[in-house]
C-alpha positions as CSV (number, residue, x, y, z in Angstrom):
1,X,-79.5,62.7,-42.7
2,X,-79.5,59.8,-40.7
3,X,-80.4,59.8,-37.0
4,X,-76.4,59.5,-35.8
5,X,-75.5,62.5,-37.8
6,X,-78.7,64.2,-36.4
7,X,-77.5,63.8,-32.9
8,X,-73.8,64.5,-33.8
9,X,-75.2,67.9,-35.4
10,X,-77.2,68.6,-32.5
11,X,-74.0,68.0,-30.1
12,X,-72.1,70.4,-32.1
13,X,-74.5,72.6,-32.4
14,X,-74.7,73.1,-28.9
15,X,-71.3,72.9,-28.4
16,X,-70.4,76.2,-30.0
17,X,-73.5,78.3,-29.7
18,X,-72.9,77.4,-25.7
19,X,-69.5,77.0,-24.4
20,X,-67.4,77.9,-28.1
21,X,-68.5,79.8,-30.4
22,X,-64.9,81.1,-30.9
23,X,-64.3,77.3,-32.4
24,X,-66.0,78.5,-35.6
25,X,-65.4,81.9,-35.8
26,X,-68.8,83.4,-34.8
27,X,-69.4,85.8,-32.3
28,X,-72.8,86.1,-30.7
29,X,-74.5,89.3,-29.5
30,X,-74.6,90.6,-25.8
31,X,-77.8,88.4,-25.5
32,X,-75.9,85.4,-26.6
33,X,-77.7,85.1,-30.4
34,X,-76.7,84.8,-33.9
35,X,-78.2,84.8,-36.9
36,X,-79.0,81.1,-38.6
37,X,-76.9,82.5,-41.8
38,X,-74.0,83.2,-40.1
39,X,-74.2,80.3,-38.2
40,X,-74.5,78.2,-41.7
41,X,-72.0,79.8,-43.2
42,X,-69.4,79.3,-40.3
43,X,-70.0,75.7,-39.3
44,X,-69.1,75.5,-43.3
45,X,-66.2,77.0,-43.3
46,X,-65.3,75.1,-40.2
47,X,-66.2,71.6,-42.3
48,X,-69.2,70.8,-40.6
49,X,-72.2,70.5,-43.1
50,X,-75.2,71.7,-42.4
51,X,-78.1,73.6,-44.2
52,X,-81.3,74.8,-42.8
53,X,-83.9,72.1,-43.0
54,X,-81.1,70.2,-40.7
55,X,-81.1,73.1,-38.4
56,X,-84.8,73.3,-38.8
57,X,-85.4,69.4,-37.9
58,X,-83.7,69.9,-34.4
59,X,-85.3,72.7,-33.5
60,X,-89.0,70.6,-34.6
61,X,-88.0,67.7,-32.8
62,X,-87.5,70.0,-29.6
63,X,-90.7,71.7,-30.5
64,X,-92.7,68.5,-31.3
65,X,-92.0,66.8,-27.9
66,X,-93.4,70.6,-26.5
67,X,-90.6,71.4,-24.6
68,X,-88.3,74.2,-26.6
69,X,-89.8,77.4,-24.3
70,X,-89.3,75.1,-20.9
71,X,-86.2,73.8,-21.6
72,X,-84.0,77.5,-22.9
73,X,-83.3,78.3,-19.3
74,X,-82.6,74.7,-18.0
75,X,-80.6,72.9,-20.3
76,X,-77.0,71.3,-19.6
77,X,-75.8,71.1,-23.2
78,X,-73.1,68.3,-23.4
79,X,-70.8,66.7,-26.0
80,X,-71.3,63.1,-25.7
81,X,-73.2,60.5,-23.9
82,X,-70.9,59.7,-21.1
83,X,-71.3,63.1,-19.9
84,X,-74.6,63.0,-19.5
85,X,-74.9,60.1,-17.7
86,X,-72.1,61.5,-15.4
87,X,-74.2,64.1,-14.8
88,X,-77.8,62.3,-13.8
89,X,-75.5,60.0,-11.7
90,X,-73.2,62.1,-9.9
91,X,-76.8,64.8,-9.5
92,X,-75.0,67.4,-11.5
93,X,-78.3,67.0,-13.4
94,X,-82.3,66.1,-12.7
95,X,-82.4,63.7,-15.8
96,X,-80.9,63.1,-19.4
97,X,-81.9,62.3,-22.4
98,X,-80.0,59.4,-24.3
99,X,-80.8,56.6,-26.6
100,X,-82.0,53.7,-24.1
101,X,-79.0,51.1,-24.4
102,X,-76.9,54.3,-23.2
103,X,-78.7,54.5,-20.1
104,X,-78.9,50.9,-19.6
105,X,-75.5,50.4,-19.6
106,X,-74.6,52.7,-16.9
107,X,-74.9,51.7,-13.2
108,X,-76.6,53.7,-11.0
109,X,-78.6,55.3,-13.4
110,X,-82.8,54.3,-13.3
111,X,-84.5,54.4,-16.3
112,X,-87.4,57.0,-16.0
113,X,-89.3,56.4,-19.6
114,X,-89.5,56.3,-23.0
115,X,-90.3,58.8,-25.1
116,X,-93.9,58.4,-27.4
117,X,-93.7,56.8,-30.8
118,X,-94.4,59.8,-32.6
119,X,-90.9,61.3,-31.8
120,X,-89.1,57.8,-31.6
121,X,-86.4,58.0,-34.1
122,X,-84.2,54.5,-34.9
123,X,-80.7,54.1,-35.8
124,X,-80.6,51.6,-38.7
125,X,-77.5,49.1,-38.0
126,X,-75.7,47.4,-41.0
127,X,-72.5,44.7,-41.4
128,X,-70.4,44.0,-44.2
129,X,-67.6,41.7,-44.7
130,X,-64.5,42.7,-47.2
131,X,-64.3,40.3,-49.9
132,X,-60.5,40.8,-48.7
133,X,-61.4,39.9,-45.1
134,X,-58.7,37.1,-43.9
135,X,-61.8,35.1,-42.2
136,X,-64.5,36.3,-44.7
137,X,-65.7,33.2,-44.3
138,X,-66.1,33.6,-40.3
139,X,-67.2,37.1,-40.4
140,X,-69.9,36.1,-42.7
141,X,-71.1,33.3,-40.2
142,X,-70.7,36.0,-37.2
143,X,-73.1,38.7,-39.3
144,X,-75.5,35.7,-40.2
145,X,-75.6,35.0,-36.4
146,X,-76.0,38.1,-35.3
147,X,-79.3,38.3,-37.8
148,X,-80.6,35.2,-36.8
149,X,-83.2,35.2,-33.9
150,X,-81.2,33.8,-31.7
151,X,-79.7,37.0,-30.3
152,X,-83.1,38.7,-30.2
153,X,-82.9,38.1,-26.2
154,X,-79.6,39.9,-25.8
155,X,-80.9,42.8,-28.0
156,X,-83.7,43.6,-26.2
157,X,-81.9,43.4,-22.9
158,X,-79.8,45.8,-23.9
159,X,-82.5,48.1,-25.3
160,X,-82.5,47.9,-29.0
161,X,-84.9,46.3,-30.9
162,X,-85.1,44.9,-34.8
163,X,-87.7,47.0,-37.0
164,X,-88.9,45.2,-39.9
């Protein structure tokens, strides 16, 4: 699974295990659990794939940044990214965690750090033109342009980076 689908997963994820579990049909116990099976089985049913070694490698990356115990009782789970940052900007919230180009986008937010290298994860970028495309020949030059090191400046200001 790529990284985008990972964080998509995650989002819904904590979507109905926090504010709507009704969504998919589950209903948690008086401590607010449910077992991983019928989790699986009604985020299925519901169209949203997932299997355990997904559920397994959000809960590790939690775990391998040493935060999962820490975190249970102080976590503002949101949806998307523009909620988070209204939260750290409006002080609904101490800090967020986004992908950096989302945080360096938004006024008024600082950027704190980045995470270590061990639990970096990239989101690998592609373009295509349709061999239908009505200016195939332009959106080829615009792709080779945007490939050529030309915009490497612009990339890195807005916090992206090529990996080879």
């Amino acid at each position: 699974m790529n990284d985008r689908n990972l964080i998509e997963t995650s989002k819904f994820l904590s979507l109905v295990l926090r504010h709507e579990p009704e969504r998919v049909g589950l209903v948690l116990d008086e401590a607010g659990w449910v077992g991983v099976d019928d989790l699986l089985e009604a985020c299925s049913r519901n169209g949203q794939q997932m299997d355990r070694q997904l559920l397994e490698e959000i809960v590790a990356t939690i775990e391998k940044l040493g935060m999962a115990d820490s975190l249970k009782s102080k976590l503002k789970p949101t949806i998307t990214g523009e909620e988070v940052n209204d939260l750290v900007v409006k002080g609904g919230a101490q800090f967020g965690v986004l992908p950096l180009s989302e945080i360096l986008a938004v006024k008024g937010a600082e950027l704190g750090g980045m995470f270590p290298t061990e639990v970096q994860s990239y989101i690998v970028m592609a373009a295509g033109a349709s061999p239908a495309a009505k200016q195939g020949a332009a959106a080829r030059e615009l792709i080779k342009y945007l490939m050529s090191p030309d915009v490497l400046s612009v990339i890195k200001a807005k916090g992206m980076e090529r990996v080879p």
